[in-house]
C-alpha positions in Angstrom: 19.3 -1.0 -6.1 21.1 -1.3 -3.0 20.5 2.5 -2.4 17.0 2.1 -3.1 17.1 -0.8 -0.3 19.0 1.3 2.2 16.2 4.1 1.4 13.1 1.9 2.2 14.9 0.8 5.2 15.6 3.7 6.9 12.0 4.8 5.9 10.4 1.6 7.0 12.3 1.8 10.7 11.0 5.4 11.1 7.9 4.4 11.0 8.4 1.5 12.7 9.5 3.6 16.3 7.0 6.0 15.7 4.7 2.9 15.7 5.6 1.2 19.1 5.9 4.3 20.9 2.4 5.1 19.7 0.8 1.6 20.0 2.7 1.4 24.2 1.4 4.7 24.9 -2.0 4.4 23.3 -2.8 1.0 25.2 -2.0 2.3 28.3 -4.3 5.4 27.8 -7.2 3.4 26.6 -6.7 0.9 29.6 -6.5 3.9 32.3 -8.9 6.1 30.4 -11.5 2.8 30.5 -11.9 3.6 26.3 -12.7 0.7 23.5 -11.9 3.2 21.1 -8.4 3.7 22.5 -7.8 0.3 23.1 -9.3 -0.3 18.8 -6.4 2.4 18.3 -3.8 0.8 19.7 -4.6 -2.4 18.2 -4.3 -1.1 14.8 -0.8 0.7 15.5 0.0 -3.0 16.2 -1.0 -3.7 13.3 1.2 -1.1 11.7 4.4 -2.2 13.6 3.7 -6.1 12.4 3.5 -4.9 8.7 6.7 -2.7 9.3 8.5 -5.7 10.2 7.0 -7.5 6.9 8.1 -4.9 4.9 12.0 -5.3 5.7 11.7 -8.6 5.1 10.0 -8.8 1.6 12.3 -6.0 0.4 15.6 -7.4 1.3 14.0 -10.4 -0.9 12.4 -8.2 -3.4 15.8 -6.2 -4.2 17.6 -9.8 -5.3 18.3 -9.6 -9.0 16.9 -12.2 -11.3 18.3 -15.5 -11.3 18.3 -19.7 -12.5 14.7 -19.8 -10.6 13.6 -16.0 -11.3 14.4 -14.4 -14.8 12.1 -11.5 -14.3 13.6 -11.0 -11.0 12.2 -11.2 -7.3 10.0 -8.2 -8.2 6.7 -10.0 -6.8 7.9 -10.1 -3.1 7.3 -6.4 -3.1 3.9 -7.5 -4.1 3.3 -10.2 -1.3 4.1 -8.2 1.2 1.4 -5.4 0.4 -1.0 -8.4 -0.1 -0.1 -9.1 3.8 -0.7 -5.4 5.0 -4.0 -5.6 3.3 -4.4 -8.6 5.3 -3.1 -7.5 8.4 -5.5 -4.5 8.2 -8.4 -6.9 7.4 -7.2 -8.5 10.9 -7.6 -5.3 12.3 -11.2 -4.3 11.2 -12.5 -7.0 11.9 -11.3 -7.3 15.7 -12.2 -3.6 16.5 -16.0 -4.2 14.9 -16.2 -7.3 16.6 -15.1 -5.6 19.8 -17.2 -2.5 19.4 -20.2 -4.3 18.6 -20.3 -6.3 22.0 -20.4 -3.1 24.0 -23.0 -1.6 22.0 -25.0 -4.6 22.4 -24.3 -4.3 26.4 -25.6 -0.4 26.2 -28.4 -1.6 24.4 -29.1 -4.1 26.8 -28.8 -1.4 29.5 -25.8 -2.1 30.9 -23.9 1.2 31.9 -20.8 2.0 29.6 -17.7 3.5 31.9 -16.8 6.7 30.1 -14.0 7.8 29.5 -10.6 9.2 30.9 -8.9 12.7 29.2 -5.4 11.0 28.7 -7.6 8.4 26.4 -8.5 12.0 23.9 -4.9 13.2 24.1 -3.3 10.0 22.9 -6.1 10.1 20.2 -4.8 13.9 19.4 -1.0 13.1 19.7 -1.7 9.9 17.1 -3.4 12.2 14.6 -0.5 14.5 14.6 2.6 11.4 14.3 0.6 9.6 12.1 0.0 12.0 9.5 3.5 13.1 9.9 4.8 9.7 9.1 1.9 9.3 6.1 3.9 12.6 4.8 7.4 11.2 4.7 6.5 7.8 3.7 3.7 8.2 0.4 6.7 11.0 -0.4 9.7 8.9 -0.4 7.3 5.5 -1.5 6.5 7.8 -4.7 10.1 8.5 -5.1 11.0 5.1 -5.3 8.4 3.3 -6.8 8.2 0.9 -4.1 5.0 -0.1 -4.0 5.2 -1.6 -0.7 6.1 1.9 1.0 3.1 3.4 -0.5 1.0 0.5 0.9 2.6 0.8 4.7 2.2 5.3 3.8 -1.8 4.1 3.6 -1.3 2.1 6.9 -0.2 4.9 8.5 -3.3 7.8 7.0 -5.4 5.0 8.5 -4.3 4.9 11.6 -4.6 8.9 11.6 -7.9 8.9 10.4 -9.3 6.2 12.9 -8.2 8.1 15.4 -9.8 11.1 14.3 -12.9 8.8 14.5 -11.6 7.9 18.4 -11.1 11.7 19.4 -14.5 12.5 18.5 -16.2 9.0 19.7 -14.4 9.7 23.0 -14.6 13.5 23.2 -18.5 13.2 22.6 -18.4 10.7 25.6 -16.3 12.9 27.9 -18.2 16.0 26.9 -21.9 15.1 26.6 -22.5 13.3 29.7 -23.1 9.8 30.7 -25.7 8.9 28.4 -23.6 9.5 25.7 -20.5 7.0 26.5 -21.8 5.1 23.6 -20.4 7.2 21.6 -17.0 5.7 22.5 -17.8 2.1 21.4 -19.2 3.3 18.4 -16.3 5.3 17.2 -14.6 1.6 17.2 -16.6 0.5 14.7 -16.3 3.4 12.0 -12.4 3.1 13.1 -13.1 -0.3 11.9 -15.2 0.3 8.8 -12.2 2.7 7.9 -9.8 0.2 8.0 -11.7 -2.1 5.9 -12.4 0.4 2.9 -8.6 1.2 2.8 -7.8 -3.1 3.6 -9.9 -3.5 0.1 -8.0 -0.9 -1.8 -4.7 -2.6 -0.8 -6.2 -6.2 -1.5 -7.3 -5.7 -4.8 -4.3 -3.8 -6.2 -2.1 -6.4 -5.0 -4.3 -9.5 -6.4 -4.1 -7.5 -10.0 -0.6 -7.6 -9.6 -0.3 -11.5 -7.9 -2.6 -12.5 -11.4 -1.1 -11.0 -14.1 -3.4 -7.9 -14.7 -2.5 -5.7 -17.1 -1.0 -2.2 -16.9 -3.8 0.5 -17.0 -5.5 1.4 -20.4 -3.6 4.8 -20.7 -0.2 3.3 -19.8 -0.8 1.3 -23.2 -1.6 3.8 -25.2 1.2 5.2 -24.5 3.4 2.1 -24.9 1.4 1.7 -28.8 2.5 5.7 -29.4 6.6 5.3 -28.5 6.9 2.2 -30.6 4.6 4.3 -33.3 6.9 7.1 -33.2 9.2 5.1 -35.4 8.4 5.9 -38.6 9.7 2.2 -40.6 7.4 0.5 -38.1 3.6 0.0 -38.3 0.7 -2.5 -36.9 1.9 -3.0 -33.2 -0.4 -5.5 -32.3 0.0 -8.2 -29.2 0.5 -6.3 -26.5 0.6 -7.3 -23.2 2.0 -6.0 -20.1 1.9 -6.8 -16.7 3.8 -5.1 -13.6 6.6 -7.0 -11.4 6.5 -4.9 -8.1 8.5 -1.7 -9.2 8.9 -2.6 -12.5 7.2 -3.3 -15.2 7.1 -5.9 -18.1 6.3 -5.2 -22.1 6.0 -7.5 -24.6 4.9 -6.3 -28.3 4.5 -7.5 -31.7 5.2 -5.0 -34.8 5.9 -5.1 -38.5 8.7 -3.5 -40.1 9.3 -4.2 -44.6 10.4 -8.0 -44.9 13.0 -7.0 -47.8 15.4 -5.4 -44.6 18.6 -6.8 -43.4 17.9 -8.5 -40.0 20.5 -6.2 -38.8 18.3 -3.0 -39.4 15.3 -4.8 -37.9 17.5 -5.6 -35.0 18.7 -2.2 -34.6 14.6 -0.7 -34.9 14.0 -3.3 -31.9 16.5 -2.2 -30.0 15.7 1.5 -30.7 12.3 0.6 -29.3 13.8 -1.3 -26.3 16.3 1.7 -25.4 13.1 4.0 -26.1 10.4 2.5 -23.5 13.3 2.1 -20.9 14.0 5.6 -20.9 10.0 6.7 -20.6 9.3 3.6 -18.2 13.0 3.4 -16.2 16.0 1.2 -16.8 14.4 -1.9 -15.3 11.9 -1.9 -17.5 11.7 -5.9 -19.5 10.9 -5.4 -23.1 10.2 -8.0 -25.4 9.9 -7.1 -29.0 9.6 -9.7 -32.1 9.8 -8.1 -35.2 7.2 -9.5 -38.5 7.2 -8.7 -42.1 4.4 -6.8 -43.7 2.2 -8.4 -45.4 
């Protein structure tokens, strides 16, 4: 485990530089290139340095092993904290709609939108290029880990690269078309914004499965019901649930085994069963199994 910590941290503050540097750099080009979209970027790389900071809190916590006030362990924290990033990009949308929005409604009044400046389209470029870079290493070494946190903050990141997609061509089409088309810049914020809110939702609702006790996916049970079924004394599983604990996840069964057995044989079948799951699931894996005579 404390590998797996040191892992996520050295991941985490990666992505965490690349962020500020990005976020600095981006401000000041949407500021001297006079561009909402830029400024809508930079706002959301904020975002991405705040929930880089949440993430190496929640996993030092996470890591803890169970204890007098946690049996299952401290598991959950890893959820938590990708209920915040969800959040956190929520934050986001909502402020670069809100802020796109107003200037459309001043174009549509008739008010004349500044357009803008080339160093606002090659921040846009250089973002697309860090940010995918650090979506890359991060959904890679998430994935390796099972830390379902990383995956969540490798999502943060592919946001960020594709709003600024969406701000490289919002303020490309305002450099390039004219004046009459530096609207195109204020609406780029808003599908930036739109973007962050689809991928805040995907985010949100994995974690609140999680934070209520949602069961592990159909297919994931089957195959639970077919390795305790592969044991040919054993028959009727029945009683399952499951539910997963950040990385981990938990199993509890019923099955039925001949009532004339020595509890000793039906200990060892349970414990066969136990050692089996762990092996497909990983070594963290809790396992509850409670043996009943067939009837």
């Amino acid at each position: 485990m404390r590998e797996r910590e040191k892992e996520i941290y050295k991941v985490t503050i990666v992505g965490s530089a690349g962020n500020l540097a990005l976020l600095t750099f981006k401000f000041v080009a949407g500021v001297l290139g006079n561009s909402s979209a830029m400024i809508a970027d930079a706002i959301h790389s904020f975002s991405d340095f705040v929930t880089d900071l949440v993430v190496l809190l929640f996993v030092k916590i996470s890591v803890k092993p169970q204890d007098a006030s946690h049996d299952y362990g401290h598991g959950k924290f890893e959820t938590i904290a990708s209920f915040l990033i969800g959040l956190a990009l929520v934050g986001a949308a909502i402020g670069i709609i809100v802020s796109g929005s107003e200037k459309l409604a001043l174009w549509w009044d008739g008010s004349e939108l500044p357009a803008p400046g080339w160093i606002a389209l090659w921040a846009a470029v250089l973002s697309i290029l860090v940010k995918e870079l650090l979506y890359q290493y991060t959904v890679r070494r998430g994935n390796a880990l099972d830390s379902q946190v990383m995956v969540a903050n490798a999502w943060h990141h592919r946001s960020d690269a594709l709003s600024s997609i969406g701000a490289a061509i919002g303020i490309g089409g305002a450099i390039g078309l004219g004046q009459r088309w530096t609207v195109l810049d204020p609406i780029a914020s808003i599908i930036v914004g739109l973007m962050l809110m689809r991928v805040a939702w995907t985010l949100l609702q994995r974690s609140v499965n999680e934070l209520t006790e949602c069961s592990l996916p159909e297919e994931t049970e089957q195959e639970i019901t077919q390795i305790i079924c592969s044991f040919p004394d054993v028959c009727e599983p029945h009683n399952l649930r499951t539910r997963r604990i950040g990385n981990r996840i938990a199993i509890e069964a019923h099955v039925r085994m001949d009532g004339s057995l020595p509890l000793s044989v039906t200990h060892e079948r349970a414990s066969d069963i136990e050692r089996k799951l762990k092996t497909h699931f990983g070594k963290t894996t809790h396992v509850t199994i409670h043996m009943e005579p067939i009837k």
